[in-house]
PDBQT receptor file of N, H, CA, C and O in Angstrom, charges set to zero:
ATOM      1  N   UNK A   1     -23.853  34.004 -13.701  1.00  0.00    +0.000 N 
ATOM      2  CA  UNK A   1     -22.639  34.642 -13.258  1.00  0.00    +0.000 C 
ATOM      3  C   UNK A   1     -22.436  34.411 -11.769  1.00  0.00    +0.000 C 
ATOM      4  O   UNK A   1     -21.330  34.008 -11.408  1.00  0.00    +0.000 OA
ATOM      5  N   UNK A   2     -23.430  34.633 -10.828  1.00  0.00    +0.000 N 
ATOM      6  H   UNK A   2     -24.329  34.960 -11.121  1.00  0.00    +0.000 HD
ATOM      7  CA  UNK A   2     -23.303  33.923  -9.435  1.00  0.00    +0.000 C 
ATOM      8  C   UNK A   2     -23.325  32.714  -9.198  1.00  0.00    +0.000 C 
ATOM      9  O   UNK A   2     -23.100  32.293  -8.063  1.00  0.00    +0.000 OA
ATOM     10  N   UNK A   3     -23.646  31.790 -10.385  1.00  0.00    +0.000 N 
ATOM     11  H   UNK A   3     -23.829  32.132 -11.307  1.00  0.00    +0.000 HD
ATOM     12  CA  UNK A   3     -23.200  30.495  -9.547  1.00  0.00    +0.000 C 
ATOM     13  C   UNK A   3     -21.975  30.170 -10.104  1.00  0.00    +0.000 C 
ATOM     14  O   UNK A   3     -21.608  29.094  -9.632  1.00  0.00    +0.000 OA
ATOM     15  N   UNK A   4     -21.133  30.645 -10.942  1.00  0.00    +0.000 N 
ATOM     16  H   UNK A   4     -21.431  31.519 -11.326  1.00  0.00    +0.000 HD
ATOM     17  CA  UNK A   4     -19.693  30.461 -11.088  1.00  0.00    +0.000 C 
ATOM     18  C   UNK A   4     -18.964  31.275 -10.105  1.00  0.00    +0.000 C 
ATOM     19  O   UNK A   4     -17.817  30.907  -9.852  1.00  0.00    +0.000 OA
ATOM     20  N   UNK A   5     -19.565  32.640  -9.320  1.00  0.00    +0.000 N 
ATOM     21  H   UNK A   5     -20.497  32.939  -9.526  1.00  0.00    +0.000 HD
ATOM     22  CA  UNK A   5     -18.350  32.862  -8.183  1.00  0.00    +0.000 C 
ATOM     23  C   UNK A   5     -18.640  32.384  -7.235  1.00  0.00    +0.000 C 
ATOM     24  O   UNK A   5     -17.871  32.600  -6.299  1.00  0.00    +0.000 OA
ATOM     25  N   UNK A   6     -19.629  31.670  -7.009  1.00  0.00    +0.000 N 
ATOM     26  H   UNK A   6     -20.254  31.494  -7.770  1.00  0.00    +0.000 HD
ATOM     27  CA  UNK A   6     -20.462  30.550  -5.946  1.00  0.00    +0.000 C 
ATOM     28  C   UNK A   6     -19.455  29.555  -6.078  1.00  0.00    +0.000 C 
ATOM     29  O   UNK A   6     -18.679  29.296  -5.159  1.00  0.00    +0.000 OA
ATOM     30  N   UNK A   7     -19.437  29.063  -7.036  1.00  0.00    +0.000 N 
ATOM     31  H   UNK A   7     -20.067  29.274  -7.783  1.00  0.00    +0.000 HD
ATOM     32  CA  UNK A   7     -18.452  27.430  -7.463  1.00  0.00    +0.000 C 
ATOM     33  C   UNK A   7     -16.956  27.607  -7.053  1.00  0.00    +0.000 C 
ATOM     34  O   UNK A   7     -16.132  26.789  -6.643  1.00  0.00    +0.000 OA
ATOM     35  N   UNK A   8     -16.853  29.425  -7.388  1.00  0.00    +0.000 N 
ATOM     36  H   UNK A   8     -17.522  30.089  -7.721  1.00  0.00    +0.000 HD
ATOM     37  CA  UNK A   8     -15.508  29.478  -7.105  1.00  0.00    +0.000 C 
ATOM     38  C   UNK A   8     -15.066  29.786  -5.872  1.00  0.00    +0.000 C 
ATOM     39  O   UNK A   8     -13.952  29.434  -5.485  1.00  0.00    +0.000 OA
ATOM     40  N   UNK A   9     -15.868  30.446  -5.171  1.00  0.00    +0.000 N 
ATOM     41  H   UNK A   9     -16.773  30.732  -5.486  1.00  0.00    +0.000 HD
ATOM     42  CA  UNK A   9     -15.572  30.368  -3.687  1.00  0.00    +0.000 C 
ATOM     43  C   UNK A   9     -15.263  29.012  -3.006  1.00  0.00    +0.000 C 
ATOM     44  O   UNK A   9     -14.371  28.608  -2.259  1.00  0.00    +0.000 OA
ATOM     45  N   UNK A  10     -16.543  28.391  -3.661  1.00  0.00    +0.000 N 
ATOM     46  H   UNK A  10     -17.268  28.718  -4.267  1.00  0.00    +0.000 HD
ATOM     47  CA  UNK A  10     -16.343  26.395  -2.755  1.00  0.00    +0.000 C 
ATOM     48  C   UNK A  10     -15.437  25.803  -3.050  1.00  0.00    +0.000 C 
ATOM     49  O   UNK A  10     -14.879  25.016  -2.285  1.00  0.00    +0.000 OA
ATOM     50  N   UNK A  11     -14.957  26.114  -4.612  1.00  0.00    +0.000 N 
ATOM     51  H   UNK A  11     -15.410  26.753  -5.233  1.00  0.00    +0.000 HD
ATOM     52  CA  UNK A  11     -13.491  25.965  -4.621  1.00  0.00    +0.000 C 
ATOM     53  C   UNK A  11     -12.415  25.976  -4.059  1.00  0.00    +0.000 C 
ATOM     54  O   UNK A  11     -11.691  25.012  -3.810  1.00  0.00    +0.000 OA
ATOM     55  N   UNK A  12     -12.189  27.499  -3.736  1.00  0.00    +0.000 N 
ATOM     56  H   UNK A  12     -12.777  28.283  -3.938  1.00  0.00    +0.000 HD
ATOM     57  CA  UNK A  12     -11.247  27.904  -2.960  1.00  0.00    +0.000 C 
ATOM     58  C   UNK A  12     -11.275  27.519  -1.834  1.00  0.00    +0.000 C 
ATOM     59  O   UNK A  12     -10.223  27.461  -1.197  1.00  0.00    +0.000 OA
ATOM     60  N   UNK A  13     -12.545  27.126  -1.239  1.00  0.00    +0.000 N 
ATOM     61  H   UNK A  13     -13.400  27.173  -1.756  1.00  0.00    +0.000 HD
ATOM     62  CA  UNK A  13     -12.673  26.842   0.464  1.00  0.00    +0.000 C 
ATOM     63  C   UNK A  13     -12.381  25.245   0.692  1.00  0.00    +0.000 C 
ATOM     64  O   UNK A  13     -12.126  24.757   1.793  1.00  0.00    +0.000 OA
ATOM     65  N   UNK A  14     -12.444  24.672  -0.278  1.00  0.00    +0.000 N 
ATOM     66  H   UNK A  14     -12.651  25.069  -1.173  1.00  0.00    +0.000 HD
ATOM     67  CA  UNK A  14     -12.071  22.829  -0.290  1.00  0.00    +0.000 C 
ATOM     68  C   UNK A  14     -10.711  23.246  -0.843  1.00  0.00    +0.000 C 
ATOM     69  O   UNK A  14      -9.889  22.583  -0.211  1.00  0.00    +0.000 OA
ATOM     70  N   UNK A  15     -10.127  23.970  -1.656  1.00  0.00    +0.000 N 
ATOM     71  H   UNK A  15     -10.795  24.509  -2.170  1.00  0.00    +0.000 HD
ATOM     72  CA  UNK A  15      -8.601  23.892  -2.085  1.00  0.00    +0.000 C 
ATOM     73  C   UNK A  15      -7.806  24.384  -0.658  1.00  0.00    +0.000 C 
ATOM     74  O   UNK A  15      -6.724  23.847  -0.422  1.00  0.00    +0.000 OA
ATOM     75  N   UNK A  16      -8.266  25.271   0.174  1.00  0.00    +0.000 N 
ATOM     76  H   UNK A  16      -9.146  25.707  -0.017  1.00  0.00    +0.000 HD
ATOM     77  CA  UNK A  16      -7.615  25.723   1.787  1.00  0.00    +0.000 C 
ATOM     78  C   UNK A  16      -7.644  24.744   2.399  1.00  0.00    +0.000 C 
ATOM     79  O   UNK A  16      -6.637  24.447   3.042  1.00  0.00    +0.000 OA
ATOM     80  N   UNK A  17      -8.964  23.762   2.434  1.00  0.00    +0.000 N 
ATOM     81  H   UNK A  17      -9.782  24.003   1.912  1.00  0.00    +0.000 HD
ATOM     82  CA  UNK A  17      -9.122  22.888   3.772  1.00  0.00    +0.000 C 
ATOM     83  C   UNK A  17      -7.866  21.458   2.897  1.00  0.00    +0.000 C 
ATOM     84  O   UNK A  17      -6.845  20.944   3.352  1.00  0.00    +0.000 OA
ATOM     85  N   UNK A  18      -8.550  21.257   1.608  1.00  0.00    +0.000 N 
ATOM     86  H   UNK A  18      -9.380  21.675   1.238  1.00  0.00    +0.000 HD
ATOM     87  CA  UNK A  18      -8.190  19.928   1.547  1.00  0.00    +0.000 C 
ATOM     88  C   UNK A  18      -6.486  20.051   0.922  1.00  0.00    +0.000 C 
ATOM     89  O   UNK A  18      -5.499  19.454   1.352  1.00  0.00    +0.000 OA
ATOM     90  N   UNK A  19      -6.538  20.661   0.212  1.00  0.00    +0.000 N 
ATOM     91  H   UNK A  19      -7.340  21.146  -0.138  1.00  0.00    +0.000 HD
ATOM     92  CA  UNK A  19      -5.318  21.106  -1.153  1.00  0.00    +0.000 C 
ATOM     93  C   UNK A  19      -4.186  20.732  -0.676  1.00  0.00    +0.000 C 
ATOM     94  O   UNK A  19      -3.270  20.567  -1.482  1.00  0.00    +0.000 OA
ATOM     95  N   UNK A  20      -3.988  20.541   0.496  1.00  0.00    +0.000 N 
ATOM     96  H   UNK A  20      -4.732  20.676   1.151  1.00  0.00    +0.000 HD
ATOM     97  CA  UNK A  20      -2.358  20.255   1.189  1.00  0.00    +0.000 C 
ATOM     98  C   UNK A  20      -2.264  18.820   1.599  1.00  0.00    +0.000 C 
ATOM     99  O   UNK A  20      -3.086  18.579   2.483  1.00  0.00    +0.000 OA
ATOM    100  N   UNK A  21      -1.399  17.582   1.191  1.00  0.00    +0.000 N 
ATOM    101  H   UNK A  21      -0.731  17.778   0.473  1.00  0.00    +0.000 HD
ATOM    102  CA  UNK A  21      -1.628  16.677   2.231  1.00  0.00    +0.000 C 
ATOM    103  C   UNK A  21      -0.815  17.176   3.718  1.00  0.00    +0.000 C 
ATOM    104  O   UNK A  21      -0.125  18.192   3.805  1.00  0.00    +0.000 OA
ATOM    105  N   UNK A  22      -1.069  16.245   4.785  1.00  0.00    +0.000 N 
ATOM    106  H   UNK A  22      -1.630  15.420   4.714  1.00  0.00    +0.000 HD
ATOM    107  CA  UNK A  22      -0.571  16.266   5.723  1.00  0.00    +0.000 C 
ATOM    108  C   UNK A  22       1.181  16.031   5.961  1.00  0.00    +0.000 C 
ATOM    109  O   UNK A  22       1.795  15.330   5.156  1.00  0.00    +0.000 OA
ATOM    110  N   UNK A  23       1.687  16.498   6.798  1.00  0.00    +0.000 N 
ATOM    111  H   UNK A  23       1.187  17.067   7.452  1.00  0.00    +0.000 HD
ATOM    112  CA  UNK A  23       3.355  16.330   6.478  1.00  0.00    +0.000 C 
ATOM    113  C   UNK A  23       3.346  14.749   7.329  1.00  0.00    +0.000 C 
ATOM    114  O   UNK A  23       2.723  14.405   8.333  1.00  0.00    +0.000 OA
ATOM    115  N   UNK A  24       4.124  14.143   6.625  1.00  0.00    +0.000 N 
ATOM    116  H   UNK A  24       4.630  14.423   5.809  1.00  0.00    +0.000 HD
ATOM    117  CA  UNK A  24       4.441  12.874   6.637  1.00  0.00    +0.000 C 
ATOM    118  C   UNK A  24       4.911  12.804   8.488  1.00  0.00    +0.000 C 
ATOM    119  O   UNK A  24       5.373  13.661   9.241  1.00  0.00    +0.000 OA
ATOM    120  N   UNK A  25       4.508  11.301   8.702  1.00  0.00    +0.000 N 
ATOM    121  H   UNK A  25       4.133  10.604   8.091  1.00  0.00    +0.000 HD
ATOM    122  CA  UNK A  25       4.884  11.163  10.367  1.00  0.00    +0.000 C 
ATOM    123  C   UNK A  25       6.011  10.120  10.040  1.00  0.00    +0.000 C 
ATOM    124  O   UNK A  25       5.755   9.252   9.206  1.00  0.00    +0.000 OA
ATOM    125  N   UNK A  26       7.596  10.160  10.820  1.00  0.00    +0.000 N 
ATOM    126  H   UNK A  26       7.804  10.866  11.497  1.00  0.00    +0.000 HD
ATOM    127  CA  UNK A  26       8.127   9.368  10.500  1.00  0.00    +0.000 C 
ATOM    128  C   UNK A  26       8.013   7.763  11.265  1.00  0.00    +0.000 C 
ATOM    129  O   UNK A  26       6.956   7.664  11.888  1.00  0.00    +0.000 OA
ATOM    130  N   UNK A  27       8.958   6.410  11.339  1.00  0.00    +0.000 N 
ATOM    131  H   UNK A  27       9.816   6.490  10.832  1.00  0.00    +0.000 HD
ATOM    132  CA  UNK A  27       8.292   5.595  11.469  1.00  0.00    +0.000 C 
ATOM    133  C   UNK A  27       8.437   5.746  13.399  1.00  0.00    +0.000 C 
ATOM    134  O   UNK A  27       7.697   5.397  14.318  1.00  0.00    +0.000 OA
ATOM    135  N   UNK A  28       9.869   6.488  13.332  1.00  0.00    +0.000 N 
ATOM    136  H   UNK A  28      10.470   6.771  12.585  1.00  0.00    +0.000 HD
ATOM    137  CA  UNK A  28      10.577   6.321  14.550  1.00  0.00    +0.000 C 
ATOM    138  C   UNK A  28       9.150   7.090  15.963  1.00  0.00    +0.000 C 
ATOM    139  O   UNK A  28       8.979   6.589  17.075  1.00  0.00    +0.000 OA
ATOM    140  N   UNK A  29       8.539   8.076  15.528  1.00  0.00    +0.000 N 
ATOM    141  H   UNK A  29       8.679   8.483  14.626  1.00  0.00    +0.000 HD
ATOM    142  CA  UNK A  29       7.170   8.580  16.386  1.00  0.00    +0.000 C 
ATOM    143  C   UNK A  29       6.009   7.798  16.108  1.00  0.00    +0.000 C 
ATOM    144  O   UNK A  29       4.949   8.028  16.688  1.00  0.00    +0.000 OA
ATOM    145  N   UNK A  30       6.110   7.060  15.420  1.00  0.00    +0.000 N 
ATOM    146  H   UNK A  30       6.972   6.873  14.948  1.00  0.00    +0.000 HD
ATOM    147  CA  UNK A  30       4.768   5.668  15.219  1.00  0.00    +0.000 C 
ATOM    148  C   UNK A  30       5.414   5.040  16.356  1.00  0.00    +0.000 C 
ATOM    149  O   UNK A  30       4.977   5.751  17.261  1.00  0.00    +0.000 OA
ATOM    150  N   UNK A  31       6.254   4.079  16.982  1.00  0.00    +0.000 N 
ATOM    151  H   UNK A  31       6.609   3.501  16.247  1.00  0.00    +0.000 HD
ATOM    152  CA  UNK A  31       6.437   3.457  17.468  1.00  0.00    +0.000 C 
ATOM    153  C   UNK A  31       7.015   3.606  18.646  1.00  0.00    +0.000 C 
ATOM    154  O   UNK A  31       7.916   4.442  18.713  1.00  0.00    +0.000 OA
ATOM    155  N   UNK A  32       6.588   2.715  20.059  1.00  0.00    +0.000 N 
ATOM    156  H   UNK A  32       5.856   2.036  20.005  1.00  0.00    +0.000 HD
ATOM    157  CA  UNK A  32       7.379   2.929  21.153  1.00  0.00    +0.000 C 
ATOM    158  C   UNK A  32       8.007   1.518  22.044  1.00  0.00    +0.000 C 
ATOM    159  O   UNK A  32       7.124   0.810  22.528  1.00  0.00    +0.000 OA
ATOM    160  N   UNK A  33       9.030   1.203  22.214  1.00  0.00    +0.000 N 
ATOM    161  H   UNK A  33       9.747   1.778  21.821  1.00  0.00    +0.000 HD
ATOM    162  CA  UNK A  33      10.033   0.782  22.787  1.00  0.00    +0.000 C 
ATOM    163  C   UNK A  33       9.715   0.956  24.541  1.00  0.00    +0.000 C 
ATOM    164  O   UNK A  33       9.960   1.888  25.306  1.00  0.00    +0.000 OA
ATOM    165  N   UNK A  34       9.075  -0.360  24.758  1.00  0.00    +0.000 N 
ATOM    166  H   UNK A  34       8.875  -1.117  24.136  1.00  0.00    +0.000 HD
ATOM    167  CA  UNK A  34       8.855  -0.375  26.184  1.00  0.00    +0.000 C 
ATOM    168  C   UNK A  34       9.087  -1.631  26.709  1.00  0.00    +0.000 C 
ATOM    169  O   UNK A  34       8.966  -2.679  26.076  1.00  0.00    +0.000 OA
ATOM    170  N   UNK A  35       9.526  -1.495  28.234  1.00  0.00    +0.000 N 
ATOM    171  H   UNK A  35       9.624  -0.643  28.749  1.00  0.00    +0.000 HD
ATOM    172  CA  UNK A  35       9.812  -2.920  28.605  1.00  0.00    +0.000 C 
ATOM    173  C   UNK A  35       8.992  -3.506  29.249  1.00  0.00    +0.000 C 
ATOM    174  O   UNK A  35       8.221  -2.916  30.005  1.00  0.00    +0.000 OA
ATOM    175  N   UNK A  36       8.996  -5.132  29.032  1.00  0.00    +0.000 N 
ATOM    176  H   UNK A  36       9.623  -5.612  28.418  1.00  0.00    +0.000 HD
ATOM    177  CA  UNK A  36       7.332  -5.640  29.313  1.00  0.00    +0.000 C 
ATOM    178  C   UNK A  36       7.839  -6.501  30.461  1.00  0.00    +0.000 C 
ATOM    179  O   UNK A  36       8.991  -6.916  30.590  1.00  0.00    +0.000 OA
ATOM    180  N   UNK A  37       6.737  -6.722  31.329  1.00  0.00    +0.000 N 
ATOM    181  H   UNK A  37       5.802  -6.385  31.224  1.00  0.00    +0.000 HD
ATOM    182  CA  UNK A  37       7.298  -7.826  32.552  1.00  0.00    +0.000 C 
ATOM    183  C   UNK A  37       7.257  -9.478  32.041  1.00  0.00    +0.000 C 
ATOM    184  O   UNK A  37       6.545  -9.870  31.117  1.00  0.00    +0.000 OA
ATOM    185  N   UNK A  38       7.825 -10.017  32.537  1.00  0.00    +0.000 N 
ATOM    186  H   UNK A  38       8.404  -9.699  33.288  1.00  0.00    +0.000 HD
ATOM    187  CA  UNK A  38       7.862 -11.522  32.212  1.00  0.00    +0.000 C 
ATOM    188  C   UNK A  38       6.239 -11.931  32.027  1.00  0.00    +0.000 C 
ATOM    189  O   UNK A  38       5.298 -11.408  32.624  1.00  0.00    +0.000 OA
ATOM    190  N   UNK A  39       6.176 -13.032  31.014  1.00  0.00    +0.000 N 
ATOM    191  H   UNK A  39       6.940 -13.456  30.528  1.00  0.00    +0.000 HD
ATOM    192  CA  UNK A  39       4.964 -13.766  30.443  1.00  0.00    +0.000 C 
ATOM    193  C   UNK A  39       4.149 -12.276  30.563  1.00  0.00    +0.000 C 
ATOM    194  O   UNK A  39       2.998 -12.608  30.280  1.00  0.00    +0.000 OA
ATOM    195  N   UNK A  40       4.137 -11.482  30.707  1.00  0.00    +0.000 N 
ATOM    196  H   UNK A  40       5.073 -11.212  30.936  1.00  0.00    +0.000 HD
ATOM    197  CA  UNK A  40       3.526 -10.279  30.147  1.00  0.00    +0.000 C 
ATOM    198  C   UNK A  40       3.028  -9.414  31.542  1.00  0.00    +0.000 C 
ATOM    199  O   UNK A  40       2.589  -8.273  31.678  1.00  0.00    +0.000 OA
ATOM    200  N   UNK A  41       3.232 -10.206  32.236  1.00  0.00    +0.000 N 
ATOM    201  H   UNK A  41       3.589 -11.134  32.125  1.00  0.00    +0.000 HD
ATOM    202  CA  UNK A  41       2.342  -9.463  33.611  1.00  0.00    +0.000 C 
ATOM    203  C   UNK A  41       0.892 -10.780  33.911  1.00  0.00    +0.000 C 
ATOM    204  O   UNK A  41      -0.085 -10.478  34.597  1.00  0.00    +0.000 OA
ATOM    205  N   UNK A  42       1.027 -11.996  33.337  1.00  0.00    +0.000 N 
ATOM    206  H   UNK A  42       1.820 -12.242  32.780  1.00  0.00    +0.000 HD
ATOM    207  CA  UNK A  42      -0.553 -12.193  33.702  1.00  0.00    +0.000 C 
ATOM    208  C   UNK A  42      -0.415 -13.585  34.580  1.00  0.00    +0.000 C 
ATOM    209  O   UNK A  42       0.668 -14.166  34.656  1.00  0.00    +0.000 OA
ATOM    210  N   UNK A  43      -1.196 -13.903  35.010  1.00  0.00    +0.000 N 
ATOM    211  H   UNK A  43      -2.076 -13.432  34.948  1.00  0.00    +0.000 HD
ATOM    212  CA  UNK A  43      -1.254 -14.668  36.378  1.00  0.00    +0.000 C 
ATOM    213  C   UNK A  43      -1.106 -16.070  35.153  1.00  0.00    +0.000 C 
ATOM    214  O   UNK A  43      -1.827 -16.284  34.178  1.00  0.00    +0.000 OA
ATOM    215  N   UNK A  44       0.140 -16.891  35.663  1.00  0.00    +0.000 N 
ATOM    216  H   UNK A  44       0.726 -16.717  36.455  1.00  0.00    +0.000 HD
ATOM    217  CA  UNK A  44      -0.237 -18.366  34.653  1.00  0.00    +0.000 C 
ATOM    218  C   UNK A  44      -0.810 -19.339  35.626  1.00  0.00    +0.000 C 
ATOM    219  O   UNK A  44      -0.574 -20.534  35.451  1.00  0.00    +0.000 OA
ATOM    220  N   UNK A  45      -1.233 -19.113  36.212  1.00  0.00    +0.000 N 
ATOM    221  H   UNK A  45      -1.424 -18.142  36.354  1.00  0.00    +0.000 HD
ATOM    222  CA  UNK A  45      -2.071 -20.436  37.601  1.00  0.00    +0.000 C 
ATOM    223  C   UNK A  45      -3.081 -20.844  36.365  1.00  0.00    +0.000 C 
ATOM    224  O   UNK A  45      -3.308 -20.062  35.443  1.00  0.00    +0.000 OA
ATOM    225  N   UNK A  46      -3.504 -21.805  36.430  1.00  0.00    +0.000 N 
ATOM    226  H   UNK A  46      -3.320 -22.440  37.180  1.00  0.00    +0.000 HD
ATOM    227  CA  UNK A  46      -4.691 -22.441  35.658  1.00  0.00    +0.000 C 
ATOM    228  C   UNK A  46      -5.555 -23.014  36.362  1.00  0.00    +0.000 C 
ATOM    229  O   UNK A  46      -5.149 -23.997  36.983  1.00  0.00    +0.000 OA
ATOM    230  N   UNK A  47      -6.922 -22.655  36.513  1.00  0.00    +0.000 N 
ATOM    231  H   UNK A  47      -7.253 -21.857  36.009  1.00  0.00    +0.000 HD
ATOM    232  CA  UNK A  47      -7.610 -23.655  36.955  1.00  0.00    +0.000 C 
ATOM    233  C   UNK A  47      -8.432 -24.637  36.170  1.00  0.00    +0.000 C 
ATOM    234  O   UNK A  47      -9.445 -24.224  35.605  1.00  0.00    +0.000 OA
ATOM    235  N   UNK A  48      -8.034 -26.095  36.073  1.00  0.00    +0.000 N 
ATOM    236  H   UNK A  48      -7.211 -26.430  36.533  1.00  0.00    +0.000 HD
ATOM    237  CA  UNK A  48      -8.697 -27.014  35.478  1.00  0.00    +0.000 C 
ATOM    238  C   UNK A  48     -10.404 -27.272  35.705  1.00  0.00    +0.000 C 
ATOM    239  O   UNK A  48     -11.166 -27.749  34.864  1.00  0.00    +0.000 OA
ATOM    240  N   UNK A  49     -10.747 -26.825  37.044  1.00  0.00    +0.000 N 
ATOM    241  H   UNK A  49     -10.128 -26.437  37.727  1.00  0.00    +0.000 HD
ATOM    242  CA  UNK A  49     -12.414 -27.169  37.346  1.00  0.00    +0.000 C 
ATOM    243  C   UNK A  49     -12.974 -26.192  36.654  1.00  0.00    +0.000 C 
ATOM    244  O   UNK A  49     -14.204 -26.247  36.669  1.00  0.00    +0.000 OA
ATOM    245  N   UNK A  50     -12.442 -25.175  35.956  1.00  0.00    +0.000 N 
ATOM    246  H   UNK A  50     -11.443 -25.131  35.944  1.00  0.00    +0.000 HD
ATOM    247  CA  UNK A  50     -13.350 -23.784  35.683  1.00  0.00    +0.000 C 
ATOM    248  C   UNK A  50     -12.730 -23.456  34.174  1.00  0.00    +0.000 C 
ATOM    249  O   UNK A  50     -12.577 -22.294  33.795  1.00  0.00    +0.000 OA
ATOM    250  N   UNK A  51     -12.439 -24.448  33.470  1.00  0.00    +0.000 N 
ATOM    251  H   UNK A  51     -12.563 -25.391  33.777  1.00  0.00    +0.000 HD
ATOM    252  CA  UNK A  51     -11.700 -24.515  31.967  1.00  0.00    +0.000 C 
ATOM    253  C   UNK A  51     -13.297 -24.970  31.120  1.00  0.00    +0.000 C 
ATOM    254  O   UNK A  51     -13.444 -24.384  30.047  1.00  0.00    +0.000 OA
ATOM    255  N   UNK A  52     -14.334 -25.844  31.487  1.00  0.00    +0.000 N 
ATOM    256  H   UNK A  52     -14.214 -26.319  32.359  1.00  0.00    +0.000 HD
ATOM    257  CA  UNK A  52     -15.219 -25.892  30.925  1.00  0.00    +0.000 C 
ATOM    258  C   UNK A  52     -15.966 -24.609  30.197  1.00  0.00    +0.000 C 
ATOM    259  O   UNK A  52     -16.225 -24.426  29.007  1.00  0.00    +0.000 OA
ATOM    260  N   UNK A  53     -16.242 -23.697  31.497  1.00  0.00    +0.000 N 
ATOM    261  H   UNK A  53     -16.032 -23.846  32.463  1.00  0.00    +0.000 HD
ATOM    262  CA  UNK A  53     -17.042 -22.685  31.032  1.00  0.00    +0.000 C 
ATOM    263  C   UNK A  53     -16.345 -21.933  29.866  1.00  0.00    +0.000 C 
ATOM    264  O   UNK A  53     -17.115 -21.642  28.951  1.00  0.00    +0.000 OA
ATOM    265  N   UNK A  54     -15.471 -21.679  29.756  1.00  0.00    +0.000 N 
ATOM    266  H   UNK A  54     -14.845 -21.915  30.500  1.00  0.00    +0.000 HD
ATOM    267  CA  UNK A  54     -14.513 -21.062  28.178  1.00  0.00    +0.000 C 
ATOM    268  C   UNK A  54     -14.507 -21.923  27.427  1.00  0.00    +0.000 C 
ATOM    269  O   UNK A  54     -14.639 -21.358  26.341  1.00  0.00    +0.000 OA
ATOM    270  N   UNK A  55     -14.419 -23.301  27.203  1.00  0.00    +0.000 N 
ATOM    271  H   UNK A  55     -14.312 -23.760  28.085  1.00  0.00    +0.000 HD
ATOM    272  CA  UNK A  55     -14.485 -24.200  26.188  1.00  0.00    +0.000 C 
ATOM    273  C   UNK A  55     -15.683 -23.761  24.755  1.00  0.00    +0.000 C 
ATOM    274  O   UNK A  55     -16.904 -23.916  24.760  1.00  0.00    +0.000 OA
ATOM    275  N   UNK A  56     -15.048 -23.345  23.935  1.00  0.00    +0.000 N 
ATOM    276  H   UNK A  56     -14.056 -23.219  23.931  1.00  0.00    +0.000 HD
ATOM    277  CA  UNK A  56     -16.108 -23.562  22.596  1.00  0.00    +0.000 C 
ATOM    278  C   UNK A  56     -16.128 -24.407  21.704  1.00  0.00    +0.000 C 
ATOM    279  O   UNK A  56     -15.261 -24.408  20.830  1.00  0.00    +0.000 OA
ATOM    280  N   UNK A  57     -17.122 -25.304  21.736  1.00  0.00    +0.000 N 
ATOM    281  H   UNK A  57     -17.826 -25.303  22.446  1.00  0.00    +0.000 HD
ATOM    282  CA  UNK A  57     -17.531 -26.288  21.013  1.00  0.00    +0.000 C 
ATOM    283  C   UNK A  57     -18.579 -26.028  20.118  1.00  0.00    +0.000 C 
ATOM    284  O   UNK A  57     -19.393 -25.206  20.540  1.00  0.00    +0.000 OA
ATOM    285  N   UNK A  58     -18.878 -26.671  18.571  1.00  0.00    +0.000 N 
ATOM    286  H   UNK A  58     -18.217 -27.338  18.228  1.00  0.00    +0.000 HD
ATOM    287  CA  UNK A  58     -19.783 -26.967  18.248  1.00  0.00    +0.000 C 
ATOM    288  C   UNK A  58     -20.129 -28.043  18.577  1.00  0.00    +0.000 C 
ATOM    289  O   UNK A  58     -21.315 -27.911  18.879  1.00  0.00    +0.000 OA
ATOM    290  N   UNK A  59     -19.772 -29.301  18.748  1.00  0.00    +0.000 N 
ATOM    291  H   UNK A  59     -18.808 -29.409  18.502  1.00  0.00    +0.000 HD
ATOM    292  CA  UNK A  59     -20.258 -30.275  19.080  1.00  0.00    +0.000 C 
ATOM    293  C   UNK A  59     -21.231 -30.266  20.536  1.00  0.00    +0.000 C 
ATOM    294  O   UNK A  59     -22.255 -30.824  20.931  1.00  0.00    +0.000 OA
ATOM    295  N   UNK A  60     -20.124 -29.161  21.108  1.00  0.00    +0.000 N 
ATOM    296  H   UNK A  60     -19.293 -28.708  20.787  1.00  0.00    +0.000 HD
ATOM    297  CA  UNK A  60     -21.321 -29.102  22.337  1.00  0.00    +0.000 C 
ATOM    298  C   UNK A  60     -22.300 -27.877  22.874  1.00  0.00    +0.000 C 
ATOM    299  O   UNK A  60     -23.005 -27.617  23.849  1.00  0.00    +0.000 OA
ATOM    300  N   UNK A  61     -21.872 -27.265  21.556  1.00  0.00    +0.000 N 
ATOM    301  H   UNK A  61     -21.299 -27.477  20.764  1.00  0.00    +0.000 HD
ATOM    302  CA  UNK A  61     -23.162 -26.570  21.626  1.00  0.00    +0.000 C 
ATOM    303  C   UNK A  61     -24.741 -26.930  21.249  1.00  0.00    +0.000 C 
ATOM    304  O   UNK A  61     -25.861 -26.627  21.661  1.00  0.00    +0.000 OA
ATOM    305  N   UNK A  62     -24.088 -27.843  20.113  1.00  0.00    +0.000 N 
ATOM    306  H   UNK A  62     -23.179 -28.089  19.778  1.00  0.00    +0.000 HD
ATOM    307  CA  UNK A  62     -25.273 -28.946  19.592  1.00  0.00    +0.000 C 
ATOM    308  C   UNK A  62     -25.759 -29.977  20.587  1.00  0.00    +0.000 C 
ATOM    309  O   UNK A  62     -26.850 -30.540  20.498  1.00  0.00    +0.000 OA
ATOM    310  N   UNK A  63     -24.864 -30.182  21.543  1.00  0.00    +0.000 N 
ATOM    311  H   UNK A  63     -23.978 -29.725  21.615  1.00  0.00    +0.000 HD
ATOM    312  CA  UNK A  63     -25.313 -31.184  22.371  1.00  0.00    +0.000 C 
ATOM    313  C   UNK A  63     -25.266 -32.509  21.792  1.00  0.00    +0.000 C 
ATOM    314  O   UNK A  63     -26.051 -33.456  21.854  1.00  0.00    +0.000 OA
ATOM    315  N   UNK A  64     -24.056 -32.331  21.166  1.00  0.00    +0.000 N 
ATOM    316  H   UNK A  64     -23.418 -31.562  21.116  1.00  0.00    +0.000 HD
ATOM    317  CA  UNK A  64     -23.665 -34.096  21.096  1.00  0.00    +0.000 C 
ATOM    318  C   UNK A  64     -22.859 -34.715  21.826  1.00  0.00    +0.000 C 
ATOM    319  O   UNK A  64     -22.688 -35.924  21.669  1.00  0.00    +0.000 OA
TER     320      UNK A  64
């Protein structure tokens, strides 16, 4: 007899916490509308002497 008002309490305490879904978010508060600076803000200078070290190769990781 106590572990059915046992069961039914845990019941009730997962039907309070869980039993409701959440109220829906619409799409318009998901998303925000901002203005971005040209090419994004990032420096386009390139330097060619220092393009090696980022290079990924297998070939040259293998050392061929």
């Amino acid at each position: 007899m106590s572990q059915e008002a046992t069961m039914d309490a845990a019941v009730a305490a997962r039907h309070a916490r869980f039993g409701k879904l959440p109220e829906r978010i619409r799409y318009e508060d998901m998303t925000e509308v901002v203005q971005s600076e040209p090419h994004g803000g990032t420096n386009t200078s390139h330097e060619d002497a220092a393009a090696w070290r980022t290079f990924s190769c297998l070939a040259l990781d293998l050392g061929l």
